[in-house]
C-alpha positions as CSV (number, residue, x, y, z in Angstrom):
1,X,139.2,-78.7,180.4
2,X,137.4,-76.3,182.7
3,X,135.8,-73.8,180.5
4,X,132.8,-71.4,182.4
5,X,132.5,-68.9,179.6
6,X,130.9,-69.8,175.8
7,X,134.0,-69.0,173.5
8,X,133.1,-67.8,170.1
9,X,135.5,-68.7,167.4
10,X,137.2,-65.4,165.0
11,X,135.7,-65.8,162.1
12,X,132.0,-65.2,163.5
13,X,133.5,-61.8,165.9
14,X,135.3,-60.7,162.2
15,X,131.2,-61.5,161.1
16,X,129.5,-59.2,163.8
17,X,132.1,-56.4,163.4
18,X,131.3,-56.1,160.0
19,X,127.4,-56.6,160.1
20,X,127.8,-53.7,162.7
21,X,129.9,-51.4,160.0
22,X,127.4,-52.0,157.1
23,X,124.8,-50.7,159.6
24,X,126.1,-47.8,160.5
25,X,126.7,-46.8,156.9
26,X,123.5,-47.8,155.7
27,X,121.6,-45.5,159.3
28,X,124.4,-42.8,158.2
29,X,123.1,-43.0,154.4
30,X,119.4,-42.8,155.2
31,X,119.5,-40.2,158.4
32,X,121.0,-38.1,155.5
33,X,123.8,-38.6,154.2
34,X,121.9,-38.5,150.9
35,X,122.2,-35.0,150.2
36,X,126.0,-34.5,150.4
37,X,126.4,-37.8,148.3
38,X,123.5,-36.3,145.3
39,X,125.8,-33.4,145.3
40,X,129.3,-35.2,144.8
41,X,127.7,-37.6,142.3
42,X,126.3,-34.1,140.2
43,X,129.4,-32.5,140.4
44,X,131.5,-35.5,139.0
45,X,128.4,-36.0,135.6
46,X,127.0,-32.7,135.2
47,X,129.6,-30.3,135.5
48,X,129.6,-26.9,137.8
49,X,126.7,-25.7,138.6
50,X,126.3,-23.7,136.3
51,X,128.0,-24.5,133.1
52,X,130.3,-26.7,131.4
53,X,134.0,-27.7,132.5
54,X,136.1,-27.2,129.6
55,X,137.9,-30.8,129.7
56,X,134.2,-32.1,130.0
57,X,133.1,-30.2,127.0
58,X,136.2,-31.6,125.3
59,X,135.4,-35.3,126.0
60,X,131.7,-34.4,125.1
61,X,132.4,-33.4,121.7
62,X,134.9,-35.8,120.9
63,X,132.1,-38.5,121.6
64,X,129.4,-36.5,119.4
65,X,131.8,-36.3,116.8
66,X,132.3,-40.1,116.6
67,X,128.7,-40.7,116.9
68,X,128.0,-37.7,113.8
69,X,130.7,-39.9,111.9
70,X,128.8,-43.1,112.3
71,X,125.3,-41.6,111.3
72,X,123.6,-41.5,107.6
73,X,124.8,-38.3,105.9
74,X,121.5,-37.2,106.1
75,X,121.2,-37.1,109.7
76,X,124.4,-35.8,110.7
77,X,122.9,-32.2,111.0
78,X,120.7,-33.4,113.8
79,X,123.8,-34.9,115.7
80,X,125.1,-33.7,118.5
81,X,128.6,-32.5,117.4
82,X,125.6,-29.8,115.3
83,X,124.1,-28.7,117.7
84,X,125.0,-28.6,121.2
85,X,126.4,-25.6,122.7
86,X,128.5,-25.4,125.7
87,X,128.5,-22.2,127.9
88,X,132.2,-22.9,129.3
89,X,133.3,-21.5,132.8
90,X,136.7,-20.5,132.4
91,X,137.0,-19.1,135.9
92,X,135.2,-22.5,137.5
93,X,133.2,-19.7,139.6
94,X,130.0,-21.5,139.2
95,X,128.3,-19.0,136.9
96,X,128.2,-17.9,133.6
97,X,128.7,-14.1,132.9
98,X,128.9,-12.8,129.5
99,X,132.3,-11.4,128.7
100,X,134.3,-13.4,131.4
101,X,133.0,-17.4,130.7
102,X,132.1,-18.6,126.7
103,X,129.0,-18.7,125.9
104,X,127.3,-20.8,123.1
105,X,130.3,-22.3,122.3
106,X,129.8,-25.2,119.7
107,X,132.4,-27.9,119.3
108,X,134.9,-26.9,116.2
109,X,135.1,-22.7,118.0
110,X,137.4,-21.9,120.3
111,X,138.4,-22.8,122.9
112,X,136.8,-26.6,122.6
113,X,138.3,-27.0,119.2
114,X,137.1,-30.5,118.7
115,X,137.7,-31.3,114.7
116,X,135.3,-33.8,113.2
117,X,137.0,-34.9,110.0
118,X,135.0,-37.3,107.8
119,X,131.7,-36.4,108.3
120,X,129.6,-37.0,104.7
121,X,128.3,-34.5,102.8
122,X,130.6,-31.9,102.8
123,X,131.9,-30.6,99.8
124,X,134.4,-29.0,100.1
125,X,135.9,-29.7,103.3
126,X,136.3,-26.6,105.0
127,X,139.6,-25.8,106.4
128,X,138.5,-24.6,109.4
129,X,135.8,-27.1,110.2
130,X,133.0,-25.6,111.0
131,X,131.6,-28.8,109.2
132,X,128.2,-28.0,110.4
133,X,127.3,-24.6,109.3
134,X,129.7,-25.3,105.7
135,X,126.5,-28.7,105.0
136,X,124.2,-25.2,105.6
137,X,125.2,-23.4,103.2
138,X,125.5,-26.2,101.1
139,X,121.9,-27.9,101.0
């Protein structure tokens, strides 16, 4: 055999390739790339920009309500299913205007309608299940 060139085998050009790929991302990322990626990672978490999505909202209150159901009876008015309120942007517009988007919306009102059945302390259970303001009245 009469070899003048150095032969390198595959698996170390399949090596180079992909050292030279991750370095390119990684310049791309820091030479600011960061920006546009902060803003696709808030929009997917947080919502629009300015309030809530109504699926999100949805999902949101389902959660507080399991979490209200799992707390002492005497904390469940601190929970969140009590008192967070959702300004909802029905138009997805990106703002909230009184009159077109709901604002203040807690979980059992229109249109989240999230029902949190179970939740101690109330007595009677109110048919339509505004179980937070009904332990109000009742205490």
């Amino acid at each position: 055999m009469n070899k003048r060139g150095a032969e390198l085998p595959l698996s170390t050009l399949i090596v180079i390739i992909l050292v030279v790929i991750v370095l390119i991302v990684v310049a791309i990322f820091f030479l600011g790339g960061t920006t546009s990626l902060s803003r696709t990672v808030r929009s997917i978490f947080f919502g629009t920009t300015a309030g809530t999505d109504l699926n999100l909202a949805v999902e949101q209150c389902k959660n507080h309500c399991v979490n209200a159901q799992s707390l002492p009876s005497n904390t469940q008015l601190r929970s969140g299913y009590c008192t967070v309120n959702y300004d909802i942007d029905k138009n997805n517009d990106g703002n909230i205007v009184a009159g077109e988007d709901d604002v203040d919306i807690r979980c059992w009102q229109p249109p989240i309608n999230v029902l949190c059945i179970g939740l101690d302390g109330l007595k009677p259970l109110v048919s339509d299940n505004k179980n937070c303001e009904s332990k109000q009245e009742l205490k």
